[in-house]
C-alpha positions as CSV (number, residue, x, y, z in Angstrom):
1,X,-49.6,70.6,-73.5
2,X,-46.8,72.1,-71.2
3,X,-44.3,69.7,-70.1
4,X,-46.1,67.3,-67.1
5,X,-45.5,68.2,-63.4
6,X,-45.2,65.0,-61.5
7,X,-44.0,66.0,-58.4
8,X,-40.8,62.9,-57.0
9,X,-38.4,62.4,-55.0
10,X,-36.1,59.8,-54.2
11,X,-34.7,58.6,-50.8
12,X,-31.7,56.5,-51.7
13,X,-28.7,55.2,-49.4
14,X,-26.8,54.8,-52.5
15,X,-26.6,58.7,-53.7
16,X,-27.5,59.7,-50.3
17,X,-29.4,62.5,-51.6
18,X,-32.6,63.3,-52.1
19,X,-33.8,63.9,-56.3
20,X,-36.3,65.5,-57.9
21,X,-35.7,63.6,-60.9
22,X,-34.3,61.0,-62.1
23,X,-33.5,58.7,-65.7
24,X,-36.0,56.6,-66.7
25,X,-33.4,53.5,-67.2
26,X,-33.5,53.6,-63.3
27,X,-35.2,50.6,-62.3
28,X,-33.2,48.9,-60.6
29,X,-33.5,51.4,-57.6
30,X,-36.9,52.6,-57.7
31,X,-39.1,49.1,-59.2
32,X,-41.1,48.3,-62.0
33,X,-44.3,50.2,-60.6
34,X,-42.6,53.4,-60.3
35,X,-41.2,53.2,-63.4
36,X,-44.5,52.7,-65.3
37,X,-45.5,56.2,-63.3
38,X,-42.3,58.1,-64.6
39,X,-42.5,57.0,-68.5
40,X,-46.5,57.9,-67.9
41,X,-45.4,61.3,-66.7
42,X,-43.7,61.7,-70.3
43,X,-47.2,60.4,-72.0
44,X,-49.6,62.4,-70.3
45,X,-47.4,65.3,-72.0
46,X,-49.0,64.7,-75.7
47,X,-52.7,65.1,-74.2
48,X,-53.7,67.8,-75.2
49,X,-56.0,69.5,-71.6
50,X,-57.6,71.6,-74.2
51,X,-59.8,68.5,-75.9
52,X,-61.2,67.2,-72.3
53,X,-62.4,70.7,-70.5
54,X,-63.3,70.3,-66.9
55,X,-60.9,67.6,-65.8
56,X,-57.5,67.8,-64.2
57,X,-55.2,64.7,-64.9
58,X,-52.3,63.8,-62.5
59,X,-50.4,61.4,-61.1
60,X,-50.5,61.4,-57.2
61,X,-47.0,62.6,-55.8
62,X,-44.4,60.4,-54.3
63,X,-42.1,59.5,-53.0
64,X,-40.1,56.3,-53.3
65,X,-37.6,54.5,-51.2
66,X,-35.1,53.1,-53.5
67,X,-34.0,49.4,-53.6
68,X,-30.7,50.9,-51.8
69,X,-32.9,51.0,-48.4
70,X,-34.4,47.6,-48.5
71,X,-31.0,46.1,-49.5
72,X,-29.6,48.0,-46.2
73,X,-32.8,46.5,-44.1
74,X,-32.2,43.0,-45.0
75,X,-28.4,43.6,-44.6
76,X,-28.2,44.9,-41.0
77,X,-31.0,43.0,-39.7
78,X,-30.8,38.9,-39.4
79,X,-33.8,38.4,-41.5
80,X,-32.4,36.0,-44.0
81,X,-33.6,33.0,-42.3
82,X,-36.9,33.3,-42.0
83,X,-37.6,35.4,-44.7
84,X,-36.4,32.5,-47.5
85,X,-37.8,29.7,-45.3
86,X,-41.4,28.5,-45.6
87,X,-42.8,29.5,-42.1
88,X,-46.1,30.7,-42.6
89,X,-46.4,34.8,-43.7
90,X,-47.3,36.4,-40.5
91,X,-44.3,34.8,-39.1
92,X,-42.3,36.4,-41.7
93,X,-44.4,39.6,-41.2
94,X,-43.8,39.9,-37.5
95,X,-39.8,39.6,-37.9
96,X,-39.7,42.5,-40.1
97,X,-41.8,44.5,-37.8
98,X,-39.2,43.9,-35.2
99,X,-36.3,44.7,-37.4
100,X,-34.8,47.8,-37.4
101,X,-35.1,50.4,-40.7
102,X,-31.9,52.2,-41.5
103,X,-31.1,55.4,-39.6
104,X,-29.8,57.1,-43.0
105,X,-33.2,57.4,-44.3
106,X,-35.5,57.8,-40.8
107,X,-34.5,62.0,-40.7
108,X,-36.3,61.6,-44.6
109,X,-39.0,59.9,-43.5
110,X,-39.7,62.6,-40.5
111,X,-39.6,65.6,-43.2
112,X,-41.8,64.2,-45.1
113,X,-44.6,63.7,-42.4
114,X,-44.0,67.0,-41.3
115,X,-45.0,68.2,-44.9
116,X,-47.9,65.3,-45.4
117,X,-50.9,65.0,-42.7
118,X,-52.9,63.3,-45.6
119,X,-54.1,59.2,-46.2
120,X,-51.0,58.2,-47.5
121,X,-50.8,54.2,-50.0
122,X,-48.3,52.4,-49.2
123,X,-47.1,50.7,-52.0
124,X,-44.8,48.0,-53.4
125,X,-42.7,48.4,-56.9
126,X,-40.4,45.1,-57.0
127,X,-38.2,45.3,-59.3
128,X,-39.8,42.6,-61.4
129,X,-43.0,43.9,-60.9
130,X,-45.2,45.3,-63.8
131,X,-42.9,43.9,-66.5
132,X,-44.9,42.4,-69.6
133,X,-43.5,38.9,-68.6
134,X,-43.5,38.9,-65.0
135,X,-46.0,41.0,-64.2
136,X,-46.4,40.1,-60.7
137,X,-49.8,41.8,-60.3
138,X,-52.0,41.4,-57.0
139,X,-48.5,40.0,-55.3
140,X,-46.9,42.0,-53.1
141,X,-49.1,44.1,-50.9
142,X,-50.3,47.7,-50.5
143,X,-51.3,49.0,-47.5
144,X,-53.2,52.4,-47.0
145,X,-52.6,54.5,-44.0
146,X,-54.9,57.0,-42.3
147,X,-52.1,59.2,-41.1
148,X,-54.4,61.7,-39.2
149,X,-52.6,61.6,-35.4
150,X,-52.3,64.5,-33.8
151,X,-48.7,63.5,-32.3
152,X,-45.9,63.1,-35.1
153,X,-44.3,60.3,-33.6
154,X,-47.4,58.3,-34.1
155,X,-47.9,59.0,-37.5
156,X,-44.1,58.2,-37.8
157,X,-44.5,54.5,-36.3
158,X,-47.3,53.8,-38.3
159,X,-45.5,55.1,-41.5
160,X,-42.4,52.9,-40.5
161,X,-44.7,49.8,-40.1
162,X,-46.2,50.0,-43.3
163,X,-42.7,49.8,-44.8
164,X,-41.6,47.2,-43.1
165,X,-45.2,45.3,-43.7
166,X,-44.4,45.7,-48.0
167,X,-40.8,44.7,-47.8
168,X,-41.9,41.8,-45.9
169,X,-44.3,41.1,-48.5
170,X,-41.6,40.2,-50.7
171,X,-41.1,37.0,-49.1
172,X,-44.9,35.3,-48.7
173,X,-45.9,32.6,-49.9
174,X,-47.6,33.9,-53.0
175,X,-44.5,35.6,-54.2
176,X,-42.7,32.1,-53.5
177,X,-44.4,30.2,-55.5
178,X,-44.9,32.8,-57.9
179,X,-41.8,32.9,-58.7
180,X,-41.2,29.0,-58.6
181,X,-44.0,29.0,-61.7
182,X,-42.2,30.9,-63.4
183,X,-38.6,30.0,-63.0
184,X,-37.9,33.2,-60.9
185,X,-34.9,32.8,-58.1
186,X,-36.7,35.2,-55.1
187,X,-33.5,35.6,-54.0
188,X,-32.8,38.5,-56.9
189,X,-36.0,40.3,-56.1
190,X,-35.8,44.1,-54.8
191,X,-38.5,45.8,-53.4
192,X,-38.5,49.7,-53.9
193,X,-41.4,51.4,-51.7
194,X,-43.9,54.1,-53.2
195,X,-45.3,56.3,-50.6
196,X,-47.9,58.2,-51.8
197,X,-50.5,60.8,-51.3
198,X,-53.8,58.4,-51.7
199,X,-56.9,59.8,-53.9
200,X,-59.7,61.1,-52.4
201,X,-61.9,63.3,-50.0
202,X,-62.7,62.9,-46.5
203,X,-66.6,62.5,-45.2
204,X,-66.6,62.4,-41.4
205,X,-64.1,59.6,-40.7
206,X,-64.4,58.0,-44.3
207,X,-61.7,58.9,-47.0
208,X,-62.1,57.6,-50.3
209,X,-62.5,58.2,-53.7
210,X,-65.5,58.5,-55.6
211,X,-64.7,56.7,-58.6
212,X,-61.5,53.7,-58.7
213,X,-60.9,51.4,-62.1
214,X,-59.1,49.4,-64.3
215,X,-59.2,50.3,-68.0
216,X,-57.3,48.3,-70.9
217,X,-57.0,49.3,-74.2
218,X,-58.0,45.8,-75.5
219,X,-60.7,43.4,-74.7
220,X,-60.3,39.7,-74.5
221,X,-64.0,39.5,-74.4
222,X,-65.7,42.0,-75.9
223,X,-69.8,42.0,-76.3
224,X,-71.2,42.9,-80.2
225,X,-70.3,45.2,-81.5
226,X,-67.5,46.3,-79.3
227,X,-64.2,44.4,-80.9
228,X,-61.1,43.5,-78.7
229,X,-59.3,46.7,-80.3
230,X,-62.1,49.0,-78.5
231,X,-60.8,48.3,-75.1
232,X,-62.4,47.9,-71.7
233,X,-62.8,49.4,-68.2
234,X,-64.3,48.4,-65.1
235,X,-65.9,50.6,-62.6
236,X,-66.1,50.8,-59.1
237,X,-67.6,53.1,-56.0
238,X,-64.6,53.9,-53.6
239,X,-60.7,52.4,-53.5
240,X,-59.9,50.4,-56.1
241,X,-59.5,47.1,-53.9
242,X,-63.0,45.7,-55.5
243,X,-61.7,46.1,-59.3
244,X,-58.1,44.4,-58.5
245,X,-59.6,41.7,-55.8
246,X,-62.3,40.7,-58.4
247,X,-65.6,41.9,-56.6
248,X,-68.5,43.6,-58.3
249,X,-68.0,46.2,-61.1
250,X,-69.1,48.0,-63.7
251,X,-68.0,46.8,-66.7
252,X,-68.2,48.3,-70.5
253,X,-66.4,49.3,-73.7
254,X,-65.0,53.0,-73.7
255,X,-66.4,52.8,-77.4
256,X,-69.5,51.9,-76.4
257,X,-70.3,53.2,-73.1
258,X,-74.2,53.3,-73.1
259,X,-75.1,49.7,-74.6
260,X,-77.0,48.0,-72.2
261,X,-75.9,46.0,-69.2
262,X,-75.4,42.3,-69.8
263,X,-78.5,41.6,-67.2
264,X,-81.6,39.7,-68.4
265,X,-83.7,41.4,-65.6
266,X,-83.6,44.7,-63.6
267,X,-83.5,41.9,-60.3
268,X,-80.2,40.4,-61.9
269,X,-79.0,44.2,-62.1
270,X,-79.7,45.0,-58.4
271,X,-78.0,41.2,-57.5
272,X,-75.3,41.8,-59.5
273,X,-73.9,45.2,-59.3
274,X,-71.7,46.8,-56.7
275,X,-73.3,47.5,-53.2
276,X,-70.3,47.7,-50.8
277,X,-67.6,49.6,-51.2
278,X,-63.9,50.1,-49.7
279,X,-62.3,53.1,-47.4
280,X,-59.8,54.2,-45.2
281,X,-61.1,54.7,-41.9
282,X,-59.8,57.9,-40.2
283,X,-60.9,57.2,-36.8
284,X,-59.1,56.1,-33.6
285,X,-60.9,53.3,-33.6
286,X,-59.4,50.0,-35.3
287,X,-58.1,46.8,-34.8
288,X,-54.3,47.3,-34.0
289,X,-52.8,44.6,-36.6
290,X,-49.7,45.8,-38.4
291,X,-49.1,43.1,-40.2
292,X,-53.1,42.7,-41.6
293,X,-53.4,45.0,-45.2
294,X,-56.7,46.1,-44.3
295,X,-55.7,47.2,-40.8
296,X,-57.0,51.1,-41.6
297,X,-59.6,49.6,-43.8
298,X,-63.7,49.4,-43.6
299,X,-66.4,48.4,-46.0
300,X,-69.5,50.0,-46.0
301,X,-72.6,49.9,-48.0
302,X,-73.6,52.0,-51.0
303,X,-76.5,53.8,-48.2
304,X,-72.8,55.5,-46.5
305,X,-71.8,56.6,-49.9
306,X,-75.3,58.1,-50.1
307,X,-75.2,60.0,-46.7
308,X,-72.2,61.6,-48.1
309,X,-73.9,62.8,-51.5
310,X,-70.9,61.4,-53.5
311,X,-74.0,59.4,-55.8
312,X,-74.8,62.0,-58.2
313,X,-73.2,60.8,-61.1
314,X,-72.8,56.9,-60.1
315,X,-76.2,55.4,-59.7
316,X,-79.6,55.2,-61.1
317,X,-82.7,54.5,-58.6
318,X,-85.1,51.7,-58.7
319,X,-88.8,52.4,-58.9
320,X,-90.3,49.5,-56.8
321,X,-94.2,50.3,-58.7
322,X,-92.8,50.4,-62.7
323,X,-90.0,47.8,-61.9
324,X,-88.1,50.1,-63.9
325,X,-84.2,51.8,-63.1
326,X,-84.4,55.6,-63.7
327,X,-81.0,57.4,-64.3
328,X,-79.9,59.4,-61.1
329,X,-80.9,60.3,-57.9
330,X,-84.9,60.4,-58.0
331,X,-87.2,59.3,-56.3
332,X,-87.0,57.4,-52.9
333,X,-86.4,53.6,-54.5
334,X,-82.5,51.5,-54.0
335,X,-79.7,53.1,-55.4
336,X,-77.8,51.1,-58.4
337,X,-74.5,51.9,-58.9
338,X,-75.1,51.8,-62.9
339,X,-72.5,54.9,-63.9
340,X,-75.2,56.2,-66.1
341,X,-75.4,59.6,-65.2
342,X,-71.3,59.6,-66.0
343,X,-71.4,57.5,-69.3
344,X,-74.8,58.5,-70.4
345,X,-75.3,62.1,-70.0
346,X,-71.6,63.0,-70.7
347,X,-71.6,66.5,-68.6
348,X,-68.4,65.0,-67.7
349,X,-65.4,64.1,-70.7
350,X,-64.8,61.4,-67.9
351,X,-65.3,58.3,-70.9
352,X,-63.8,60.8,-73.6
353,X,-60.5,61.2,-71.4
354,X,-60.1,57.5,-70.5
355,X,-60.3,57.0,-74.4
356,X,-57.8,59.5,-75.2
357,X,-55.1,58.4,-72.4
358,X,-55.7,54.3,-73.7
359,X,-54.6,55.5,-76.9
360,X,-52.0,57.7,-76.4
361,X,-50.1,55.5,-74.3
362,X,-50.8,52.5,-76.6
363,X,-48.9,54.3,-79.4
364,X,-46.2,55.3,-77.4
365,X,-45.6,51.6,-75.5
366,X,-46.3,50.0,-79.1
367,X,-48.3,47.1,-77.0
368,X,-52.2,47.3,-75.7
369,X,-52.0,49.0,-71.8
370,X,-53.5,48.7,-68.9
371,X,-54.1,51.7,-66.3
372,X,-55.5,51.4,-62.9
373,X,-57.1,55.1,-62.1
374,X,-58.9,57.0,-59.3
375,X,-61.6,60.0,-59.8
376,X,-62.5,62.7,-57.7
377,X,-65.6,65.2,-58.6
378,X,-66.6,68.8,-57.9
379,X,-63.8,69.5,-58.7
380,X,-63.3,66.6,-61.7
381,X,-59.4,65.6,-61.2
382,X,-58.3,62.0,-62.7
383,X,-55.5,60.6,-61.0
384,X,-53.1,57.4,-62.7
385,X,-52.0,54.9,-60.0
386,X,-50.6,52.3,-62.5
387,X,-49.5,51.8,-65.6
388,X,-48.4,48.8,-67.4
389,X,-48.3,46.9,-71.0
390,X,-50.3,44.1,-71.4
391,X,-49.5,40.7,-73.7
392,X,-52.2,39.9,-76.8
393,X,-51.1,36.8,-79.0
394,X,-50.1,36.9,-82.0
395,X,-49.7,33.5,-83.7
396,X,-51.6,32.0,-86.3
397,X,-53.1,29.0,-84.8
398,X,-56.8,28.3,-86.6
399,X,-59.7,26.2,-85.2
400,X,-62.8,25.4,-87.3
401,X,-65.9,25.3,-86.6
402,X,-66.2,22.0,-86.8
403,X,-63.3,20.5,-84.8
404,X,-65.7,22.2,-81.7
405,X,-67.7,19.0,-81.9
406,X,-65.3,16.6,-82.9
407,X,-64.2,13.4,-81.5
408,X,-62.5,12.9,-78.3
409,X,-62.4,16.4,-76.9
410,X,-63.1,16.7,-73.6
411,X,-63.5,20.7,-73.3
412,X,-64.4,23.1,-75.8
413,X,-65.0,26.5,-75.7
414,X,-65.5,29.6,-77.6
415,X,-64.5,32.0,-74.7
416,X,-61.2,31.3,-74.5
417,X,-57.9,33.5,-73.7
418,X,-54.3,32.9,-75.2
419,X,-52.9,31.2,-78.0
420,X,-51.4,28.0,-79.8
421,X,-50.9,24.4,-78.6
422,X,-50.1,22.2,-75.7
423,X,-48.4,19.0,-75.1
424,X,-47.2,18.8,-71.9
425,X,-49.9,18.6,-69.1
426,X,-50.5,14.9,-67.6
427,X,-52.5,16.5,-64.1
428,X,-55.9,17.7,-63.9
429,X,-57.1,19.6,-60.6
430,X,-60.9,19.9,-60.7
431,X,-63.9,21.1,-58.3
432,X,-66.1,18.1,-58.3
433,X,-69.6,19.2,-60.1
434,X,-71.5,17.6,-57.3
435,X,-70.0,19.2,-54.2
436,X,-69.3,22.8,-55.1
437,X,-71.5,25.5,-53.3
438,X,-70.9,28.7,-52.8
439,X,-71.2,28.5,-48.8
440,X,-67.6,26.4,-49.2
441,X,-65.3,28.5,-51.9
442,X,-63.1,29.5,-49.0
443,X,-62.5,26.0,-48.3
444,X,-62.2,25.2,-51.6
445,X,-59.7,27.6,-52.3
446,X,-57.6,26.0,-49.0
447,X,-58.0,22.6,-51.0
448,X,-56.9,24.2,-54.7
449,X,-54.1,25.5,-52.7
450,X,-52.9,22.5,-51.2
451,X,-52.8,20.4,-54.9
452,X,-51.1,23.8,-56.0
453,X,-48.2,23.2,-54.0
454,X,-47.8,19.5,-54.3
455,X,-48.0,19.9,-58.0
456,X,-45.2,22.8,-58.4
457,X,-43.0,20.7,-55.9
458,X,-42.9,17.9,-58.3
459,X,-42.7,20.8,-61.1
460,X,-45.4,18.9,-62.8
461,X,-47.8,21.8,-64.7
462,X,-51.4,20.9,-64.7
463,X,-55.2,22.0,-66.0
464,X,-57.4,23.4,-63.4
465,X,-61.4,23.0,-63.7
466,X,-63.7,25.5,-61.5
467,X,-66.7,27.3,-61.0
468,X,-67.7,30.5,-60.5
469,X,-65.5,33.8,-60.7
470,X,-61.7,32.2,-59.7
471,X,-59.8,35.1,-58.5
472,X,-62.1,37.3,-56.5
473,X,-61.8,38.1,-53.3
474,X,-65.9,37.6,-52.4
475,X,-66.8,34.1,-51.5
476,X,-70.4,34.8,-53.0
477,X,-68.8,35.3,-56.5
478,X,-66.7,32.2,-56.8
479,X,-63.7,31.0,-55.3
480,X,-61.3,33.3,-53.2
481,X,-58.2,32.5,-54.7
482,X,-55.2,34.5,-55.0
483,X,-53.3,33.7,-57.9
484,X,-50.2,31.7,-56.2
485,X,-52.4,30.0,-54.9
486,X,-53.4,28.1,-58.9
487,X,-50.4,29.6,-59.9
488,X,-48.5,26.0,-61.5
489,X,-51.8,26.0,-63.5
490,X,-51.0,26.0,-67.5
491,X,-54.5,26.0,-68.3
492,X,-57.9,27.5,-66.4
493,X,-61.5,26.3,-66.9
494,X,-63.5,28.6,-65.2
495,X,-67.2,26.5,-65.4
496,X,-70.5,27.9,-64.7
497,X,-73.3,26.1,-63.6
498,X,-77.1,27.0,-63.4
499,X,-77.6,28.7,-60.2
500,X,-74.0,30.3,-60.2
501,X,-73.9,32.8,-63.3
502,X,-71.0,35.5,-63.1
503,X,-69.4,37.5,-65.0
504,X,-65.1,37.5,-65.8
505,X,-63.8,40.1,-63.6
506,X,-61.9,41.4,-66.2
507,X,-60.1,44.5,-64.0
508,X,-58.6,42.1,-61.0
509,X,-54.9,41.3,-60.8
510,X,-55.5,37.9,-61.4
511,X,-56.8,38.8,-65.1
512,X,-54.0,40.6,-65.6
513,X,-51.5,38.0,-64.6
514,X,-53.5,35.6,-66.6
515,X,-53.0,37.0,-70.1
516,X,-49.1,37.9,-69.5
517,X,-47.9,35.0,-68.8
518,X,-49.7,33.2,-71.3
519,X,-51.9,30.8,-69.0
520,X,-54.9,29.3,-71.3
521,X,-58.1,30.5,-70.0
522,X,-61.1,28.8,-71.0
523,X,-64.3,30.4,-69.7
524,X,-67.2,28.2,-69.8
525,X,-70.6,29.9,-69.7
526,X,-73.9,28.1,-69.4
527,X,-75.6,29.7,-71.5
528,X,-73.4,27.8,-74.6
529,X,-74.0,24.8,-76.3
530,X,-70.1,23.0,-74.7
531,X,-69.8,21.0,-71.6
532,X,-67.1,19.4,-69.9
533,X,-67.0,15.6,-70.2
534,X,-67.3,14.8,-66.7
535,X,-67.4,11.1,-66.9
536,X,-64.6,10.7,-68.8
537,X,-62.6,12.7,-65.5
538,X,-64.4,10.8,-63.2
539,X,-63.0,7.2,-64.7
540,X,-59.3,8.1,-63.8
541,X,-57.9,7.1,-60.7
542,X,-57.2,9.9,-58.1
543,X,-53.9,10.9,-57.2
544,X,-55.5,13.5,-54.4
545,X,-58.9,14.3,-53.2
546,X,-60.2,17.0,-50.7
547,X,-63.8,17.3,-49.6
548,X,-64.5,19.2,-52.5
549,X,-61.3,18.8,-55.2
550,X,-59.6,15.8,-57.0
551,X,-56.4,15.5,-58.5
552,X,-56.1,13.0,-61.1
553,X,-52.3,12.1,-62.9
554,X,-53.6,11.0,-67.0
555,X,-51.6,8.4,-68.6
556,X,-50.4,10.3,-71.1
557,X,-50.3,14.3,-72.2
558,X,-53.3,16.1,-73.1
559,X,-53.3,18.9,-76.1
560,X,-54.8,21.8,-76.0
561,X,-55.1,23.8,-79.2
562,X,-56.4,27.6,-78.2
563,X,-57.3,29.9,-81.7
564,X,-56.3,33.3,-80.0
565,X,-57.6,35.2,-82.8
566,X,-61.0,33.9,-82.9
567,X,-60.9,33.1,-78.9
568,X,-61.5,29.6,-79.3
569,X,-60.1,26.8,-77.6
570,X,-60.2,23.0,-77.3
571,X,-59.1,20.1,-75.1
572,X,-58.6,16.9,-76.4
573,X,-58.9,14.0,-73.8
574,X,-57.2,10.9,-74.6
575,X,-58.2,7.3,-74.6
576,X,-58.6,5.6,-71.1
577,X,-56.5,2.7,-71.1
578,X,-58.0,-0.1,-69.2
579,X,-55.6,-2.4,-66.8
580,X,-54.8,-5.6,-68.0
């Protein structure tokens, strides 16, 4: 292949020139995010176009407003104060909107809107974002723009209060106590902005694209007889908000893309798969919030995507007489967004490319990666929006079989991410079996949010015991947390119960962040044979209770031994020592 064209530029106060490249040791002005785009401009050179026909591959062009700028902003405008104090965000969010961006880069700005009338993302790359120990995924805060006025000025503004609505990012609460889990001083961080053209096609006053997803190039939990090293992706209808936020997806092995679905019946399949999607709405009619992310953002459902005829290879339709899901678009019955006609019938090297890029950037990083993608059709063009490595353990830590069902273990699992022991974890946070319903997880996650910050405030780590999908952003799924919210949590139990049966959203930010730094993740499906010793919980006294939550502070630590190779784990409870 021919060397890459990734069309970049750079507007920096420092040189105080714009560049059309620049060294990949760079960093430190233009973030971890655009970073991970630049060294994937040198990978995409060793695919060769010839062995996927049909498809274009890019990477979106952009432009990225150095570290320089944002060191300017926070330097000429008073915003020290509040932005390191622990007012609530949209406090923080409304004094950057009234600050004042730098005049050195506004003529910048102006050229490039007189060049770009398109949807433009407006996104963060932090300086300590995407790194394989900090990954600081999910974060800081995109926010996509319509950019559509007729008048220049207006398109300017809202361009301007984007910026200002990602740099101030930097400073919410999430990032806070992100970085107090992790022994991270906020007061280093740099936030370099990517403005970018944003993927997709416009349908009246909807913009999005067809196809958004995550795909790794290892699996923590792969179904038979897919193995970890065969990798995973998860699929989604529109932007790629409902793979990172943890909604509904499509998820399979790139190895295996037409095994079955893991759904016992066709009803399960029509609960369970995506039916709203994400877009940017191009109209003049919207809520005027600039400091809100979804601002120029709608959901709609999968009968929009339809009107548009953007279906053809996403769906299958469901015969209502045969009770039976046919692949494509006959027939009258519901759509299901299945994929099939794209993983199936292979007119498209869509599955065939997304193998080919996992492993050519796998054995040029020399660690397992993670891409986050958008797709077009008619014509096919692929577009990488991220690019990162991702952390797989590596020790040697063995669990038998039997030690499952030994004595005094109060969880056990055989779905479990990370590796080897720990000693250190006195706290337990748990949902209370008894009062967790669905109709609450937003309460809940107010409640698991509240311990959270208690808990790192005393900088005393802890397990944390759930149910339902923890991480996504759709109360219906589980609990709506985003991950500073759990984030002093050494440990995750993510418990199902009979009535609530979801899958591990395996694409969301909150995954990611999971495995890299090394939190043990035990996922506890019904369906096995293990159960979480309730009783033995409930005879501690309780530090904190919510409605729904209960802190309880153990006598002494807890271990927990996780096999990473086999994907086991166990927690052993200790003795309850009565008062004398």
């Amino acid at each position: 292949m021919s060397e890459y064209e990734f069309p970049f530029k750079l507007i920096s106060i420092i040189r105080k020139q714009k560049q059309s490249t620049i060294s990949l040791d760079s960093q430190f002005e233009i973030g971890g995010k655009a970073l991970g785009l630049l060294n994937a401009r040198e990978m995409l050179n060793d695919i060769d176009p010839g062995e996927i026909p049909g498809i274009h591959i890019d990477i979106p062009e952009m432009v990225v407003i150095g570290t320089s700028v944002f060191d300017a902003f926070m330097e000429c405008n008073p915003l020290a104060e509040v932005a390191f104090s622990t007012v609530k965000d949209n406090r923080i969010a409304h004094a950057f909107q009234q600050a004042t961006i730098p005049f050195e880069v506004l003529g910048d700005l102006r050229n490039l809107l007189e060049k770009w009338s398109m949807p433009l993302a407006i996104r963060s790359s932090g300086l300590l974002e995407d790194s394989m120990q900090q990954p600081f995924a999910g974060v800081y805060l995109t926010k996509m723009i319509p950019n559509n006025a007729v008048n220049l000025e207006t398109r300017f503004q809202k361009l301007v209060e984007a910026i200002k609505f990602v740099w101030a990012s930097t400073y919410f609460r999430v990032a806070k106590d992100y970085c107090k889990a992790t022994n991270l001083d906020i007061h280093t961080e740099k936030m370099a902005v990517i403005i970018q053209k944003m993927v997709g096609k416009r349908h009246q006053n909807r913009y999005y694209p067809e196809l958004s997803g995550v795909a790794r190039s290892y699996n923590f939990y792969p179904v038979k007889p897919a193995r970890p090293e065969d990798g995973v992706v998860s699929l989604a209808l529109g932007l790629g908000k409902t793979v990172v936020d943890g909604g509904k997806t499509w998820t399979y092995s790139p190895k295996y893309p037409s095994i079955p679905p893991p759904f016992k019946t066709i009803q399960d399949t029509l609960q369970e798969t995506q039916n709203e999607f994400w877009l940017v709405n191009m109209s003049e009619e919207y809520e005027y919030n600039p400091i809100k992310e979804t601002e120029y953002m709608l959901q709609e459902n999968i009968r929009t995507a339809e009107k548009d005829q953007v279906l053809e290879q996403l769906v299958s339709t469901y015969d209502l007489e045969t009770d039976r899901l046919s692949m494509g678009m006959g027939g009258n019955g519901p759509r299901v967004l299945t994929f099939a006609p794209l993983l199936h019938l292979r007119t498209i090297s869509f599955n065939k490319l997304i193998n080919q890029i996992l492993q050519t950037f796998e054995s040029r990083l020399s660690y397992p990666v993670e891409i986050e993608f958008a797709m077009t059709f008619n014509p096919h063009c692929l577009s990488l929006l991220q690019v990162r490595p991702m952390k797989i353990p590596k020790d040697n830590l063995v669990i038998s079989e039997d030690e499952l069902t030994g004595a005094n273990i109060l969880i056990a699992s055989k779905h479990v991410l990370g590796n080897g022991i720990l000693e250190d974890v006195q706290d337990i946070v748990y949902v209370k079996p008894d009062c967790f319903d669905l109709k609450l997880t937003k309460q809940i996650a107010i409640e698991l949010a509240n311990h959270n910050k208690q808990l790192l405030e005393a900088n005393r780590p802890y397990i944390l015991i759930v149910f339902g999908r923890l991480g996504t952003l759709d109360p219906w799924l589980g609990i709506p947390v985003t991950w500073g919210q759990i984030c002093g949590a050494r440990v995750i139990v993510e418990a199902t119960q009979e009535n609530v049966k979801v899958e591990l959203s395996q694409g969301s930010h909150y995954f990611h962040n999971i495995i890299n730094l090394d939190v043990k993740y035990f996922s506890m499906p019904y369906s096995q044979p293990y159960r979480i010793h309730w009783d033995w919980l409930e005879n501690h006294p309780v530090e904190h209770e919510g409605v729904s939550t209960r802190h309880v502070k153990l006598d002494q630590s807890l271990t927990v031994k996780v096999d990473g190779k086999n994907g086991w784990g166990i927690i052993y409870r200790n003795e309850v020592k009565t008062p004398t």
